[in-house]
N, C-alpha and C positions, 0 to 999 in steps of 0.2 A: 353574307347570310350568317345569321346565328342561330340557334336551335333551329331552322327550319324553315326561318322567316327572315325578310327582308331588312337590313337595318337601315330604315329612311330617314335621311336626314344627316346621314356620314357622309363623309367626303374623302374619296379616291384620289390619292396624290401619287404622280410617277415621277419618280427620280431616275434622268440616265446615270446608267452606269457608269463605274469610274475609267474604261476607257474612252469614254464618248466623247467629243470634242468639246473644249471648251465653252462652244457656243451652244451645243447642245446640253452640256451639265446646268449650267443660268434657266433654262425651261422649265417648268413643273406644270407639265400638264395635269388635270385635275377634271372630275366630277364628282355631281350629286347623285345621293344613291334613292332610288325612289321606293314605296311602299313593296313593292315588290324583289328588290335587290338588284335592279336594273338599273344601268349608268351611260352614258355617252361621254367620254371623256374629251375635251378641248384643251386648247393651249394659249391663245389669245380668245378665240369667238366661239357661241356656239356652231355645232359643226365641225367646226375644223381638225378634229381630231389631234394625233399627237404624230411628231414625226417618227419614220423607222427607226427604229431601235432596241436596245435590251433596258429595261425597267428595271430597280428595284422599285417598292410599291407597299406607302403605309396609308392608314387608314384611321382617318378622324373622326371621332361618333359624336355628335351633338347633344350634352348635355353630360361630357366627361368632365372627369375631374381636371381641375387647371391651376391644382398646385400637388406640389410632391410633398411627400413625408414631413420632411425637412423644416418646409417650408409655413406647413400649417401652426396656428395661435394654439399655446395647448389647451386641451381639452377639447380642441374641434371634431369634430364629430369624422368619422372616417366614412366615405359615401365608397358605400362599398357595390352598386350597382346604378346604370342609366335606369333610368325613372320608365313604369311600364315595357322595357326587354328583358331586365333582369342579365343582363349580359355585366361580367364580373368585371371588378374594378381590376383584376390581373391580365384579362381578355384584353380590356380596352388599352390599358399601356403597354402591353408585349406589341398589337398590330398599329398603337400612334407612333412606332418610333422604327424608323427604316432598317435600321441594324437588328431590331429583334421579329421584327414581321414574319420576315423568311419568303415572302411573297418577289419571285422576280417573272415578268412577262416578256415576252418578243413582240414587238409589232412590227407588223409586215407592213409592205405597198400595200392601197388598199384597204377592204375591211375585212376586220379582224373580228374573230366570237372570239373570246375568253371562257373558259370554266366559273361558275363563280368559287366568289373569294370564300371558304367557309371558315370562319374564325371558331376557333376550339383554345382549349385551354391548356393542350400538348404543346408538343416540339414540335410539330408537323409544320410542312409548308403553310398550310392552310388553306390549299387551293381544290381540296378534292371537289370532286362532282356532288352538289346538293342535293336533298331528294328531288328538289324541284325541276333540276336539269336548266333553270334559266339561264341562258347566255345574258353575257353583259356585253354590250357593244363599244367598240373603238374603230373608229377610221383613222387611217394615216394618211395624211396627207403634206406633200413635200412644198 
């Protein structure tokens, strides 16, 4: 969620934790986020959800930028917001990059509700509860 509203079109990616088994860190469970800020995350199929575990958890907006500072021809122009959310070019690479999200989840056996993710432009987790109270969905499934 950003200002208040769903960011459709992003993509929810979990990474295990770094104590998590080998064969579980190779996994990136992942979903799509829908108009509403609703997700089902999977890991091979739809459905399937992600195995138990502790998550850290970034998040890709569709129509971010996809090159750094650095990297840009000069005088290219700095895209400083996604097109129609207006969500800042600072928002969107603090929550693409796992180390700066701050976002980590537990999923249990079972299904899980999550809080949704609220992206803000703080230090915060970014997890607090939205106005909208939508839960985002994950099954775990072993």
């Amino acid at each position: 969620m950003y200002d208040g509203r769903g960011v459709q079109n992003a993509t929810v990616v979990f990474l295990a934790s770094e104590d998590a088994s080998e064969k579980a860190k190779k996994m990136r469970p992942y979903a799509y986020v829908d108009g509403q800020g609703n997700f089902e995350i999977m890991t091979y199929k739809e459905g399937d959800g992600a195995p138990a575990g502790i998550y850290r958890v970034m998040i890709l907006i569709a129509g971010a930028p996809n090159k750094s500072p650095k990297d840009k021809a000069a005088g290219e122009p700095e895209q400083q917001s996604v097109q129609n959310l207006n969500i800042p070019a600072a928002v969107i690479e603090k929550y693409g990059n796992v180390e700066t999200s701050g976002i980590k989840v537990t999923v249990e056996d079972g299904e899980n509700n999550l809080d949704p993710f609220v992206l803000t432009m703080g230090t915060g987790r970014g997890t607090e509860p939205a106005a909208s109270g939508r839960p985002s969905g994950i099954s775990s499934k072993n």
